[in-house]
VEXDREN-2710 file (C-alpha; in Angstrom, 1 decimal):
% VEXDREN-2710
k/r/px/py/pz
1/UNK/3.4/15.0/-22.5
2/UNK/6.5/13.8/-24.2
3/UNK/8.8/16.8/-22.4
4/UNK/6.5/16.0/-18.9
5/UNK/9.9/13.6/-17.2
6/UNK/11.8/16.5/-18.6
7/UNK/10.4/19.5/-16.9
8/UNK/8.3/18.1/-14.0
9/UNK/11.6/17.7/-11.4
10/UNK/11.8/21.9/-11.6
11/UNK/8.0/22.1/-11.1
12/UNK/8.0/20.0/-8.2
13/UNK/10.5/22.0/-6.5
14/UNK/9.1/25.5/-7.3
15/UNK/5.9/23.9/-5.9
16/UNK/6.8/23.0/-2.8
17/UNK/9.6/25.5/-2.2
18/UNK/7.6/27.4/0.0
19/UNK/6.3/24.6/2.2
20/UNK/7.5/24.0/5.9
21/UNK/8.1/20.6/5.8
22/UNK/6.7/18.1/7.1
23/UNK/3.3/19.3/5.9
24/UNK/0.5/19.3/9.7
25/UNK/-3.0/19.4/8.9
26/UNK/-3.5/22.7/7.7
27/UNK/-0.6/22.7/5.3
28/UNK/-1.3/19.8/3.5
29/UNK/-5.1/20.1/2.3
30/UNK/-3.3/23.3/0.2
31/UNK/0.0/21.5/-0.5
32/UNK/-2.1/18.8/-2.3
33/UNK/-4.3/20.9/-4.3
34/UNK/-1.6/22.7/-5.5
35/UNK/-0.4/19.2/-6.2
36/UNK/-3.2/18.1/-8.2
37/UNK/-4.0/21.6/-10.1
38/UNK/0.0/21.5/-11.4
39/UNK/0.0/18.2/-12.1
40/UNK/-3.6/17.1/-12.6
41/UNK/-3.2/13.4/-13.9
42/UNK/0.1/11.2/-15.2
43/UNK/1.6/9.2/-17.3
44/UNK/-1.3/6.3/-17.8
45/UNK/0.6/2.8/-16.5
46/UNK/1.3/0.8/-19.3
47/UNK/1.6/3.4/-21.7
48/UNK/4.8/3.9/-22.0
49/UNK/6.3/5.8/-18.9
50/UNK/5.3/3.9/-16.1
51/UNK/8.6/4.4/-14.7
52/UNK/8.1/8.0/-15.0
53/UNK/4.9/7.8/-12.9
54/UNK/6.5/6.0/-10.6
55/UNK/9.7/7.8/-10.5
56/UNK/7.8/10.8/-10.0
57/UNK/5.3/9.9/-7.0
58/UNK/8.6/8.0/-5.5
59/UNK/9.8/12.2/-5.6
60/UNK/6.6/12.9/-3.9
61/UNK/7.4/10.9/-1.3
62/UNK/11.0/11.5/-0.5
63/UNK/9.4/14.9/0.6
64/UNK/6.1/13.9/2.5
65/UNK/4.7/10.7/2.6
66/UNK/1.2/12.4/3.3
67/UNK/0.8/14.4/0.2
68/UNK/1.9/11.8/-1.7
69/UNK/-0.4/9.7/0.2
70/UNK/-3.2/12.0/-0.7
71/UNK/-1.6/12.2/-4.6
72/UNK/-1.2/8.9/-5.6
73/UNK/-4.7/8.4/-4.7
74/UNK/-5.9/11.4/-6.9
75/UNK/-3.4/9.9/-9.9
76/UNK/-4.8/6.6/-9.5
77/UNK/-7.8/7.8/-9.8
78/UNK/-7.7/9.5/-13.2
79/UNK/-5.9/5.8/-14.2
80/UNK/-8.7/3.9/-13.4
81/UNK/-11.8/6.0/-15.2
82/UNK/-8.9/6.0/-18.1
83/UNK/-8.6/2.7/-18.2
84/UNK/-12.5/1.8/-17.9
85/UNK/-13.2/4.3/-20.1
86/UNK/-10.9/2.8/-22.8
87/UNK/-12.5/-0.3/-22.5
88/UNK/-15.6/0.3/-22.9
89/UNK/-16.5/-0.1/-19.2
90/UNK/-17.7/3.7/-18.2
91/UNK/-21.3/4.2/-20.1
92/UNK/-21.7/7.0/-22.0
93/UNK/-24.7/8.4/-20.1
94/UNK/-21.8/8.8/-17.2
95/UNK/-21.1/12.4/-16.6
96/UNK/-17.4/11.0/-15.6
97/UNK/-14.9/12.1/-17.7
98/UNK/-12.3/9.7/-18.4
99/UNK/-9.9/11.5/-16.1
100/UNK/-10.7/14.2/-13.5
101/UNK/-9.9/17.1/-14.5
102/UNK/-8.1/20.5/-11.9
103/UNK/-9.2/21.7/-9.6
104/UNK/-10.7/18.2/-8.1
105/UNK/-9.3/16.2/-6.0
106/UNK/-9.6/12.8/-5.8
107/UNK/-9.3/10.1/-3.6
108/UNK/-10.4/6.3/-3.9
109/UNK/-11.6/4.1/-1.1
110/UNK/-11.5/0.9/-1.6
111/UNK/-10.6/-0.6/2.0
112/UNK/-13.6/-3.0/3.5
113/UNK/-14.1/-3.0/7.1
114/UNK/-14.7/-6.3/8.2
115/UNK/-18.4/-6.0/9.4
116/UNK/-19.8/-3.0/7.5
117/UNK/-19.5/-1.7/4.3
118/UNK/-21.5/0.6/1.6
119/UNK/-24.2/-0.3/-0.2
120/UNK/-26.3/0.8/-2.6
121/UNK/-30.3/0.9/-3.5
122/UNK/-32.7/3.0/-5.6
123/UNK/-30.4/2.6/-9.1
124/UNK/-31.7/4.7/-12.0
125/UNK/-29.0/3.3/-14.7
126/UNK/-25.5/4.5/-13.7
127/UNK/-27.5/6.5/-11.0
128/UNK/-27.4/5.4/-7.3
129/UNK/-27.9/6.1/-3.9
130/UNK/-25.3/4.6/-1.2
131/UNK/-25.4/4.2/2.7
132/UNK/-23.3/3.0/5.0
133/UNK/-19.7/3.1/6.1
134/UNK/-16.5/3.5/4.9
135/UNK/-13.3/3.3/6.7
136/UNK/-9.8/4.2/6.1
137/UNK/-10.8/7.4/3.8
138/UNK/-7.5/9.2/3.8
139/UNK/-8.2/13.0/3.1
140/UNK/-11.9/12.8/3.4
141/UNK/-12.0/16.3/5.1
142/UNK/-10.5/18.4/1.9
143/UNK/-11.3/15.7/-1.3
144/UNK/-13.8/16.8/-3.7
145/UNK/-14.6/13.9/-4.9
146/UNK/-14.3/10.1/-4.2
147/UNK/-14.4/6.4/-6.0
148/UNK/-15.8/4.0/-3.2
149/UNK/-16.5/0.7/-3.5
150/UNK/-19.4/-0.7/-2.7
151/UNK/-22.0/-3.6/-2.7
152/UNK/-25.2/-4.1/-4.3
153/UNK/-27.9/-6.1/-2.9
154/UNK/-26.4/-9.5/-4.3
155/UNK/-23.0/-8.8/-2.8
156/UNK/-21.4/-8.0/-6.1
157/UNK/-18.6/-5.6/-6.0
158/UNK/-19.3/-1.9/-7.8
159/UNK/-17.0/1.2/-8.5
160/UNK/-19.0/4.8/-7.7
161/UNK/-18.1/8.3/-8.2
162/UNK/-19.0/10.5/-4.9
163/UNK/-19.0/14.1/-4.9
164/UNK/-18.4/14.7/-1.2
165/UNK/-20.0/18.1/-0.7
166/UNK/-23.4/16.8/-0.3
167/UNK/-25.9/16.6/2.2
168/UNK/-25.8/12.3/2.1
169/UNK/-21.8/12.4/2.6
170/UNK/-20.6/13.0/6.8
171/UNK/-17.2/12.9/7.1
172/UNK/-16.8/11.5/11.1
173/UNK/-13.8/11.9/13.5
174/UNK/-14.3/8.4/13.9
175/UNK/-11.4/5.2/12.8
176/UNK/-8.0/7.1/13.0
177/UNK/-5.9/7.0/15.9
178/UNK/-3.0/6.6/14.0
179/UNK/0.5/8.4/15.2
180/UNK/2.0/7.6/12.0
181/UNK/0.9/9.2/8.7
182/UNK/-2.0/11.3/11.5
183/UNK/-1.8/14.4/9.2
184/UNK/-3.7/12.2/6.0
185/UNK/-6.9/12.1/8.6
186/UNK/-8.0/9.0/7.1
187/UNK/-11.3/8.8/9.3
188/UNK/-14.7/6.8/8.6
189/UNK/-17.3/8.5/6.6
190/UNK/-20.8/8.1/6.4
191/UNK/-23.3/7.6/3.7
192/UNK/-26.6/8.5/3.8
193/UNK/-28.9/8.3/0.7
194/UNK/-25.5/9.9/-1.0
195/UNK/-26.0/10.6/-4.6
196/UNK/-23.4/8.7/-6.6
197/UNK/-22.4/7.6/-9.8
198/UNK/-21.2/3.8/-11.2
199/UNK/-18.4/4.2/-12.8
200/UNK/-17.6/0.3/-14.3
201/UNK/-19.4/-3.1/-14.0
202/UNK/-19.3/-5.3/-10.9
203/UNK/-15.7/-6.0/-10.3
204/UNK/-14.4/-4.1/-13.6
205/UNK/-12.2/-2.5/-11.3
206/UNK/-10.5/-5.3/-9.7
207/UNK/-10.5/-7.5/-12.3
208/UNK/-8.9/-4.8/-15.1
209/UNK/-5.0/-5.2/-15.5
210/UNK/-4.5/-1.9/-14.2
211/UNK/-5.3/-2.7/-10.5
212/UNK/-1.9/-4.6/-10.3
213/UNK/-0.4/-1.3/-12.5
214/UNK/-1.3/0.9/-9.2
215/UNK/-0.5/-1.9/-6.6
216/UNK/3.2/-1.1/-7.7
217/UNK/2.7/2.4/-8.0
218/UNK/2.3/2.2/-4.6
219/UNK/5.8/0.3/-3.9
220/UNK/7.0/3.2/-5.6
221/UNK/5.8/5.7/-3.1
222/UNK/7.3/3.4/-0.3
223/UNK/10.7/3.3/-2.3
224/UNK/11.1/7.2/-2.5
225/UNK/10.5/7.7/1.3
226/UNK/13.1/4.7/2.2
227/UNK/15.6/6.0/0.1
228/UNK/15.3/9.5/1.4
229/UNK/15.8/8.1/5.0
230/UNK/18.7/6.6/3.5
231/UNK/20.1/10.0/2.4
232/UNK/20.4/11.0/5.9
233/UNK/22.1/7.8/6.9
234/UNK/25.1/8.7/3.7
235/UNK/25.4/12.1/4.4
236/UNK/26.5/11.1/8.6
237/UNK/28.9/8.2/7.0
238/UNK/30.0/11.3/4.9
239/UNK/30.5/13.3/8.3
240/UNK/32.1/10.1/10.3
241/UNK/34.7/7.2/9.8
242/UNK/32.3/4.7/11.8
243/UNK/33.0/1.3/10.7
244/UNK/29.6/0.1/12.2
245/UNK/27.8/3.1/10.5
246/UNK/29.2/2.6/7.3
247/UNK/27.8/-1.2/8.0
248/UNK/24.4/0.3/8.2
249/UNK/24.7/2.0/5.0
250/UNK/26.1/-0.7/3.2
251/UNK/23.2/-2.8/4.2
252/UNK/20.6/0.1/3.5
253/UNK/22.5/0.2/-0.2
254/UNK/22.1/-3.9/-0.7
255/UNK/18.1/-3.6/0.2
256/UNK/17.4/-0.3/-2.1
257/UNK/19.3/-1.6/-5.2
258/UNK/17.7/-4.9/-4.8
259/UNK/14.1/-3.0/-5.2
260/UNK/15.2/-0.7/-6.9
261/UNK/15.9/-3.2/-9.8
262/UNK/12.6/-4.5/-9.0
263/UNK/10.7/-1.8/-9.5
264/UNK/12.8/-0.7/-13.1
265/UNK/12.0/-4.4/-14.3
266/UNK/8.1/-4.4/-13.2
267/UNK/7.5/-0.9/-14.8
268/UNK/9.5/-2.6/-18.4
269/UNK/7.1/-5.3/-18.1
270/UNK/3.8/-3.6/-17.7
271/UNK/4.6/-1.6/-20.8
272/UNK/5.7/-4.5/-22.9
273/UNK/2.7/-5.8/-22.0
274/UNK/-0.2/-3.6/-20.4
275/UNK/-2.8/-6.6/-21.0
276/UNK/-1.6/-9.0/-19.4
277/UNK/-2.0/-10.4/-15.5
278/UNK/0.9/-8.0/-13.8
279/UNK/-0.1/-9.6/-9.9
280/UNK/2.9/-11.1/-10.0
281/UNK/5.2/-8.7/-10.9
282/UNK/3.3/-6.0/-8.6
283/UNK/3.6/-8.4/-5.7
284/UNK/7.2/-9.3/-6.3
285/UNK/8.3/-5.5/-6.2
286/UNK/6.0/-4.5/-3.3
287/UNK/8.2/-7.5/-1.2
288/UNK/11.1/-6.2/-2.4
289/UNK/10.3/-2.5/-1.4
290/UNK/9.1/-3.7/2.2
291/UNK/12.2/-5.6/2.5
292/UNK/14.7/-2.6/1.9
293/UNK/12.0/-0.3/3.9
294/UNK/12.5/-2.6/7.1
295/UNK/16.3/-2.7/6.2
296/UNK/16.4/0.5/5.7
297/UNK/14.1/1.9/8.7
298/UNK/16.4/-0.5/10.7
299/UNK/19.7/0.7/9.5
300/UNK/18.7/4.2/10.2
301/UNK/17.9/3.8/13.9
302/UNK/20.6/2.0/14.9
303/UNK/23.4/3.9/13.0
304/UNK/22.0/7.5/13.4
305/UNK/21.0/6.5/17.1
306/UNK/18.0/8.4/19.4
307/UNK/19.1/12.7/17.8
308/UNK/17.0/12.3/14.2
309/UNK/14.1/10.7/16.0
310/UNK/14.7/13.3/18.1
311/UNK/15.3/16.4/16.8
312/UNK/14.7/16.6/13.2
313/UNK/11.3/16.9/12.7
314/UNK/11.2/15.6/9.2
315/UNK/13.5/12.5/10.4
316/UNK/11.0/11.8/13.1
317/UNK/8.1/11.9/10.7
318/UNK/8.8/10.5/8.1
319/UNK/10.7/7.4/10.0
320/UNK/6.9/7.6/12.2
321/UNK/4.5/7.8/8.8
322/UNK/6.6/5.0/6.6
323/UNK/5.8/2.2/8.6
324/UNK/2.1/3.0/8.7
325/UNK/2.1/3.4/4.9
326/UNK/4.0/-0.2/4.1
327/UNK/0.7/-2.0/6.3
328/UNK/-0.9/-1.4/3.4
329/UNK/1.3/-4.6/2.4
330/UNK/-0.4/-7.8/3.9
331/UNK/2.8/-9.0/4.5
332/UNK/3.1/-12.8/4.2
333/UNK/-0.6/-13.3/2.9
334/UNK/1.1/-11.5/-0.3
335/UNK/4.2/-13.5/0.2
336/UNK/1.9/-16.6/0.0
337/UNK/-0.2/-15.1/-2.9
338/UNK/3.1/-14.6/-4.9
339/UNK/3.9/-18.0/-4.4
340/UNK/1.1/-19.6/-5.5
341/UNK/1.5/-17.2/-8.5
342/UNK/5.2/-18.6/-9.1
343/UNK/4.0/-21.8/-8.8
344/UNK/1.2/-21.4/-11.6
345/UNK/3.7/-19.9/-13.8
346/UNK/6.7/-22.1/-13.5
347/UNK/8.9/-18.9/-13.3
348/UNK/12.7/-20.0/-11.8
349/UNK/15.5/-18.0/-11.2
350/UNK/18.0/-18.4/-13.4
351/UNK/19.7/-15.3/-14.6
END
Protein backbone atom coordinates (compact mmCIF):
# COMPACT_ATOMS: atom_id res chain seq x y z
CA UNK A 1 0.00 0.00 0.00
CA UNK A 2 2.96 2.33 -0.17
CA UNK A 3 1.35 4.23 -3.53
CA UNK A 4 -2.38 3.89 -1.58
CA UNK A 5 -2.08 8.18 -0.21
CA UNK A 6 -0.91 8.55 -3.75
CA UNK A 7 -3.71 7.16 -5.86
CA UNK A 8 -6.73 6.90 -3.45
CA UNK A 9 -7.79 11.03 -3.94
CA UNK A 10 -8.61 9.98 -7.92
CA UNK A 11 -10.40 6.77 -6.71
CA UNK A 12 -12.50 8.49 -4.48
CA UNK A 13 -13.66 10.93 -6.93
CA UNK A 14 -14.25 8.43 -9.83
CA UNK A 15 -16.33 6.63 -7.02
CA UNK A 16 -18.56 8.93 -6.20
CA UNK A 17 -18.72 10.99 -9.33
CA UNK A 18 -21.86 9.61 -10.18
CA UNK A 19 -23.70 10.11 -6.88
CA UNK A 20 -26.36 12.88 -6.25
CA UNK A 21 -25.22 14.30 -3.28
CA UNK A 22 -26.28 14.24 -0.37
CA UNK A 23 -26.71 10.51 -0.42
CA UNK A 24 -31.16 9.60 0.95
CA UNK A 25 -31.68 6.20 1.97
CA UNK A 26 -31.61 4.36 -1.07
CA UNK A 27 -28.36 5.86 -2.33
CA UNK A 28 -26.25 5.35 0.39
CA UNK A 29 -26.64 1.45 1.28
CA UNK A 30 -24.86 1.31 -2.66
CA UNK A 31 -22.60 4.34 -2.12
CA UNK A 32 -21.08 2.50 0.84
CA UNK A 33 -20.56 -0.82 -0.57
CA UNK A 34 -18.97 0.54 -3.39
CA UNK A 35 -17.05 2.25 -0.59
CA UNK A 36 -15.91 -0.69 1.15
CA UNK A 37 -15.36 -3.09 -2.05
CA UNK A 38 -12.81 -0.18 -3.52
CA UNK A 39 -11.32 0.39 -0.49
CA UNK A 40 -11.85 -2.65 1.71
CA UNK A 41 -9.67 -1.84 4.86
CA UNK A 42 -6.78 1.12 5.53
CA UNK A 43 -3.86 2.05 6.66
CA UNK A 44 -3.73 0.16 10.28
CA UNK A 45 -3.36 3.26 13.11
CA UNK A 46 -0.05 3.25 14.33
CA UNK A 47 1.62 1.81 11.54
CA UNK A 48 2.86 4.29 9.95
CA UNK A 49 0.12 6.39 8.05
CA UNK A 50 -2.27 7.22 10.47
CA UNK A 51 -2.58 10.54 9.07
CA UNK A 52 -3.36 9.04 5.87
CA UNK A 53 -6.30 7.14 7.34
CA UNK A 54 -7.38 9.97 8.75
CA UNK A 55 -6.74 12.33 6.05
CA UNK A 56 -8.70 10.06 3.97
CA UNK A 57 -12.00 9.40 6.03
CA UNK A 58 -11.76 13.35 6.92
CA UNK A 59 -12.28 13.28 2.56
CA UNK A 60 -15.11 10.96 3.22
CA UNK A 61 -16.73 13.26 5.08
CA UNK A 62 -16.27 16.58 3.37
CA UNK A 63 -18.71 14.77 0.94
CA UNK A 64 -21.28 12.90 3.17
CA UNK A 65 -21.06 12.56 6.69
CA UNK A 66 -23.39 9.42 6.41
CA UNK A 67 -21.19 7.22 4.30
CA UNK A 68 -18.51 8.07 6.05
CA UNK A 69 -20.44 7.40 9.08
CA UNK A 70 -21.24 4.03 7.80
CA UNK A 71 -17.21 3.70 6.58
CA UNK A 72 -15.31 4.57 9.35
CA UNK A 73 -17.26 2.04 11.11
CA UNK A 74 -16.39 -0.73 8.48
CA UNK A 75 -12.43 0.56 8.60
CA UNK A 76 -12.50 0.40 12.20
CA UNK A 77 -13.63 -2.68 12.09
CA UNK A 78 -10.90 -4.42 10.08
CA UNK A 79 -8.45 -2.28 12.80
CA UNK A 80 -9.69 -3.91 15.60
CA UNK A 81 -9.65 -7.92 14.47
CA UNK A 82 -6.00 -6.57 13.08
CA UNK A 83 -4.98 -5.43 16.13
CA UNK A 84 -6.45 -8.48 18.31
CA UNK A 85 -5.29 -10.71 15.90
CA UNK A 86 -1.70 -9.45 16.21
CA UNK A 87 -1.73 -9.80 19.68
CA UNK A 88 -2.60 -12.83 20.15
CA UNK A 89 -6.17 -11.99 21.29
CA UNK A 90 -8.46 -13.69 18.32
CA UNK A 91 -8.17 -17.70 18.78
CA UNK A 92 -7.24 -19.54 16.11
CA UNK A 93 -10.39 -21.78 16.07
CA UNK A 94 -12.07 -18.17 15.06
CA UNK A 95 -13.28 -18.29 11.49
CA UNK A 96 -12.51 -14.28 11.68
CA UNK A 97 -10.02 -13.21 9.57
CA UNK A 98 -7.87 -10.66 10.83
CA UNK A 99 -9.50 -8.03 8.60
CA UNK A 100 -12.87 -8.43 6.72
CA UNK A 101 -12.39 -8.92 3.64
CA UNK A 102 -14.98 -7.17 0.14
CA UNK A 103 -17.74 -7.45 -0.33
CA UNK A 104 -18.68 -7.27 3.62
CA UNK A 105 -19.69 -4.64 5.27
CA UNK A 106 -19.04 -3.92 8.60
CA UNK A 107 -20.32 -2.01 11.25
CA UNK A 108 -19.43 -2.08 15.15
CA UNK A 109 -21.87 -1.44 17.92
CA UNK A 110 -20.59 -0.65 20.84
CA UNK A 111 -23.09 2.02 22.39
CA UNK A 112 -24.95 0.59 25.79
CA UNK A 113 -28.33 1.70 26.38
CA UNK A 114 -28.75 2.54 29.87
CA UNK A 115 -31.20 -0.30 30.99
CA UNK A 116 -30.69 -3.14 28.41
CA UNK A 117 -28.05 -4.51 26.70
CA UNK A 118 -26.89 -7.98 24.86
CA UNK A 119 -25.98 -10.84 26.48
CA UNK A 120 -24.86 -13.98 25.91
CA UNK A 121 -25.47 -17.83 27.03
CA UNK A 122 -24.95 -21.32 25.57
CA UNK A 123 -20.88 -20.66 24.80
CA UNK A 124 -19.21 -23.60 22.86
CA UNK A 125 -15.47 -21.99 22.93
CA UNK A 126 -15.46 -18.87 20.73
CA UNK A 127 -19.05 -19.99 19.88
CA UNK A 128 -22.13 -18.03 21.34
CA UNK A 129 -25.49 -17.31 21.33
CA UNK A 130 -26.68 -13.51 22.12
CA UNK A 131 -30.12 -11.87 23.01
CA UNK A 132 -31.13 -8.79 23.74
CA UNK A 133 -30.93 -5.19 22.52
CA UNK A 134 -28.77 -3.05 20.92
CA UNK A 135 -29.29 0.52 20.25
CA UNK A 136 -27.67 3.15 18.14
CA UNK A 137 -26.85 0.42 15.24
CA UNK A 138 -26.04 2.85 12.42
CA UNK A 139 -26.68 0.94 9.03
CA UNK A 140 -28.15 -2.10 10.53
CA UNK A 141 -30.63 -2.43 7.46
CA UNK A 142 -27.77 -3.03 4.58
CA UNK A 143 -24.42 -4.27 6.99
CA UNK A 144 -23.42 -7.76 6.57
CA UNK A 145 -21.92 -8.15 9.38
CA UNK A 146 -21.49 -6.59 12.93
CA UNK A 147 -18.99 -6.51 16.12
CA UNK A 148 -21.39 -5.95 19.21
CA UNK A 149 -20.51 -5.74 22.46
CA UNK A 150 -21.93 -7.64 24.90
CA UNK A 151 -22.10 -9.15 28.44
CA UNK A 152 -21.63 -12.38 29.85
CA UNK A 153 -23.41 -13.69 32.85
CA UNK A 154 -20.76 -12.02 35.21
CA UNK A 155 -21.08 -8.60 33.62
CA UNK A 156 -17.77 -8.84 31.91
CA UNK A 157 -17.47 -6.91 28.79
CA UNK A 158 -17.02 -9.31 25.36
CA UNK A 159 -16.34 -8.43 21.53
CA UNK A 160 -18.68 -10.70 19.00
CA UNK A 161 -18.76 -11.11 15.36
CA UNK A 162 -22.55 -11.10 14.04
CA UNK A 163 -23.52 -12.04 10.64
CA UNK A 164 -26.75 -10.16 10.34
CA UNK A 165 -28.60 -12.25 7.76
CA UNK A 166 -29.88 -14.66 10.25
CA UNK A 167 -32.95 -15.79 11.56
CA UNK A 168 -31.71 -14.65 15.58
CA UNK A 169 -30.86 -10.97 14.16
CA UNK A 170 -34.34 -8.37 13.67
CA UNK A 171 -33.41 -5.20 12.63
CA UNK A 172 -36.50 -2.87 14.38
CA UNK A 173 -37.70 0.59 13.28
CA UNK A 174 -37.36 1.28 16.75
CA UNK A 175 -34.61 4.20 18.56
CA UNK A 176 -34.09 6.74 15.67
CA UNK A 177 -35.92 9.76 15.40
CA UNK A 178 -33.06 11.64 14.53
CA UNK A 179 -33.37 14.69 11.80
CA UNK A 180 -29.74 14.94 11.70
CA UNK A 181 -27.58 12.17 10.16
CA UNK A 182 -31.61 10.25 9.54
CA UNK A 183 -30.27 8.66 6.26
CA UNK A 184 -27.51 6.24 8.63
CA UNK A 185 -30.96 4.62 10.07
CA UNK A 186 -29.16 3.86 13.19
CA UNK A 187 -32.25 1.88 14.77
CA UNK A 188 -32.32 -0.85 17.70
CA UNK A 189 -31.85 -4.38 16.72
CA UNK A 190 -32.86 -7.36 18.34
CA UNK A 191 -31.13 -10.61 19.25
CA UNK A 192 -32.61 -13.65 19.56
CA UNK A 193 -30.62 -16.81 20.13
CA UNK A 194 -28.24 -15.05 17.30
CA UNK A 195 -25.38 -17.08 16.36
CA UNK A 196 -22.19 -15.12 16.99
CA UNK A 197 -18.60 -15.33 17.26
CA UNK A 198 -16.03 -13.87 20.24
CA UNK A 199 -13.74 -12.22 18.71
CA UNK A 200 -11.09 -11.09 21.94
CA UNK A 201 -11.10 -11.63 25.72
CA UNK A 202 -13.30 -9.68 28.15
CA UNK A 203 -12.51 -6.08 27.58
CA UNK A 204 -9.52 -6.85 25.04
CA UNK A 205 -11.22 -4.44 23.01
CA UNK A 206 -11.33 -1.49 25.28
CA UNK A 207 -8.43 -2.05 26.98
CA UNK A 208 -5.99 -2.45 23.52
CA UNK A 209 -4.25 0.87 22.56
CA UNK A 210 -6.07 0.99 19.52
CA UNK A 211 -9.44 2.06 20.97
CA UNK A 212 -7.99 5.58 21.56
CA UNK A 213 -6.27 5.09 17.78
CA UNK A 214 -10.11 5.10 16.40
CA UNK A 215 -11.54 7.57 19.04
CA UNK A 216 -9.39 10.21 16.94
CA UNK A 217 -10.18 8.71 13.77
CA UNK A 218 -13.32 9.80 14.55
CA UNK A 219 -12.23 13.66 15.20
CA UNK A 220 -11.03 13.19 11.88
CA UNK A 221 -14.27 12.55 10.27
CA UNK A 222 -15.77 15.59 12.22
CA UNK A 223 -12.75 17.78 10.90
CA UNK A 224 -13.41 17.02 7.13
CA UNK A 225 -17.12 17.88 7.29
CA UNK A 226 -16.30 21.30 9.34
CA UNK A 227 -13.88 22.32 7.03
CA UNK A 228 -15.97 21.63 4.02
CA UNK A 229 -18.68 23.92 5.57
CA UNK A 230 -15.98 26.23 5.89
CA UNK A 231 -15.35 26.05 2.02
CA UNK A 232 -18.64 27.51 1.45
CA UNK A 233 -18.16 30.30 3.99
CA UNK A 234 -14.45 31.32 1.71
CA UNK A 235 -15.86 30.98 -1.45
CA UNK A 236 -18.91 33.96 -0.36
CA UNK A 237 -15.94 36.21 1.29
CA UNK A 238 -14.46 35.43 -2.21
CA UNK A 239 -17.84 36.72 -3.81
CA UNK A 240 -18.26 39.82 -1.14
CA UNK A 241 -16.16 42.59 0.62
CA UNK A 242 -18.19 42.06 4.01
CA UNK A 243 -16.16 43.07 6.79
CA UNK A 244 -18.42 41.03 9.24
CA UNK A 245 -18.23 38.05 6.89
CA UNK A 246 -14.69 38.01 6.49
CA UNK A 247 -14.86 38.04 10.57
CA UNK A 248 -16.65 34.84 10.35
CA UNK A 249 -14.05 33.27 8.28
CA UNK A 250 -11.30 34.49 10.13
CA UNK A 251 -12.73 32.92 13.17
CA UNK A 252 -13.69 29.59 11.22
CA UNK A 253 -9.66 29.75 10.05
CA UNK A 254 -8.30 30.29 13.96
CA UNK A 255 -10.66 27.11 15.13
CA UNK A 256 -9.66 24.60 12.00
CA UNK A 257 -5.87 25.39 12.13
CA UNK A 258 -6.00 24.95 15.84
CA UNK A 259 -7.28 21.21 15.25
CA UNK A 260 -6.00 20.83 12.56
CA UNK A 261 -2.49 20.86 14.29
CA UNK A 262 -4.02 18.73 16.72
CA UNK A 263 -5.01 16.12 14.77
CA UNK A 264 -1.21 16.15 12.61
CA UNK A 265 0.45 15.96 16.18
CA UNK A 266 -1.88 13.07 17.61
CA UNK A 267 -1.49 10.93 14.37
CA UNK A 268 2.87 11.61 14.81
CA UNK A 269 2.45 10.41 18.20
CA UNK A 270 0.44 7.22 17.75
CA UNK A 271 3.06 6.08 15.24
CA UNK A 272 6.09 7.00 17.34
CA UNK A 273 4.45 5.04 19.66
CA UNK A 274 1.54 2.57 18.86
CA UNK A 275 1.83 0.90 22.39
CA UNK A 276 1.45 3.25 24.44
CA UNK A 277 -1.89 4.85 26.37
CA UNK A 278 -2.99 7.52 23.35
CA UNK A 279 -6.39 8.61 25.69
CA UNK A 280 -4.90 11.56 26.01
CA UNK A 281 -3.86 12.59 22.88
CA UNK A 282 -7.31 11.19 21.34
CA UNK A 283 -9.19 13.29 23.84
CA UNK A 284 -7.19 16.38 23.37
CA UNK A 285 -7.90 16.35 19.47
CA UNK A 286 -11.55 15.35 19.67
CA UNK A 287 -11.93 18.88 22.00
CA UNK A 288 -10.14 20.57 19.59
CA UNK A 289 -12.17 19.33 16.57
CA UNK A 290 -15.66 20.05 18.55
CA UNK A 291 -14.30 23.42 19.33
CA UNK A 292 -13.66 24.55 15.56
CA UNK A 293 -16.98 22.44 14.58
CA UNK A 294 -19.11 24.72 16.96
CA UNK A 295 -16.96 27.74 15.71
CA UNK A 296 -17.28 26.77 12.59
CA UNK A 297 -21.13 25.63 12.39
CA UNK A 298 -21.52 29.05 14.10
CA UNK A 299 -19.56 31.13 11.70
CA UNK A 300 -21.38 29.61 8.93
CA UNK A 301 -24.96 30.57 10.04
CA UNK A 302 -24.41 33.82 10.92
CA UNK A 303 -22.19 34.92 7.95
CA UNK A 304 -23.92 32.96 5.09
CA UNK A 305 -27.45 33.87 6.87
CA UNK A 306 -30.97 31.71 6.40
CA UNK A 307 -30.28 30.88 1.80
CA UNK A 308 -27.65 27.70 2.42
CA UNK A 309 -29.92 26.34 5.15
CA UNK A 310 -32.24 27.02 2.78
CA UNK A 311 -31.64 26.13 -0.50
CA UNK A 312 -28.60 24.06 -0.88
CA UNK A 313 -29.45 20.89 -0.08
CA UNK A 314 -25.96 19.68 0.72
CA UNK A 315 -25.49 22.97 2.93
CA UNK A 316 -28.64 22.09 4.87
CA UNK A 317 -27.57 18.56 5.38
CA UNK A 318 -24.53 18.48 6.10
CA UNK A 319 -24.86 21.78 8.67
CA UNK A 320 -28.18 19.33 10.03
CA UNK A 321 -26.09 15.74 10.19
CA UNK A 322 -22.64 17.39 11.81
CA UNK A 323 -23.98 18.30 15.00
CA UNK A 324 -25.57 14.85 15.50
CA UNK A 325 -22.26 13.23 14.60
CA UNK A 326 -19.97 15.43 17.25
CA UNK A 327 -22.70 13.93 20.32
CA UNK A 328 -20.73 11.26 19.99
CA UNK A 329 -18.31 13.62 22.07
CA UNK A 330 -19.45 13.54 25.88
CA UNK A 331 -18.56 16.94 25.97
CA UNK A 332 -17.21 18.06 29.36
CA UNK A 333 -17.27 14.41 30.91
CA UNK A 334 -14.17 14.16 28.23
CA UNK A 335 -13.02 17.60 29.13
CA UNK A 336 -12.92 16.24 32.74
CA UNK A 337 -11.38 12.89 31.71
CA UNK A 338 -8.63 14.80 29.91
CA UNK A 339 -7.86 16.61 32.85
CA UNK A 340 -7.51 14.17 35.17
CA UNK A 341 -5.21 12.62 32.40
CA UNK A 342 -3.08 15.94 32.32
CA UNK A 343 -2.94 15.85 35.76
CA UNK A 344 -1.55 12.16 36.00
CA UNK A 345 0.94 13.01 33.48
CA UNK A 346 2.36 16.38 34.53
CA UNK A 347 2.15 17.54 30.85
CA UNK A 348 2.32 21.74 30.72
CA UNK A 349 2.32 23.92 28.02
CA UNK A 350 5.33 25.32 27.28
CA UNK A 351 6.24 25.48 23.65
Amino acid sequence: MSDWPRRWQAELDALLANESLPLDATTLPHAARRLSTVFPALPQPGAGNTLARWQFLASVAARDLALVKIYEAHADACAILADLSASGRVENTSPLSPAPSSPSLWAVWAARAPRNDVRFALRDGTHVRLGGTKAWCSGAHFVTHALVTCVDADGLDWLAAVPMDQPGVTVSARGWEAVGMAVTQSVEVDFADAHATLVAAPRAYVCRPGFWHGAAGIAACWYGATAALAVRLRDAAERRDDPHLRAHLGAADVALVAARACLRECADEIDAAPHADAKRLALRARGAVESAVDSTLRACARALGAAPLCRDRWFARMATDLPVFVRQSHAEADLATLASAILASGEDWRL
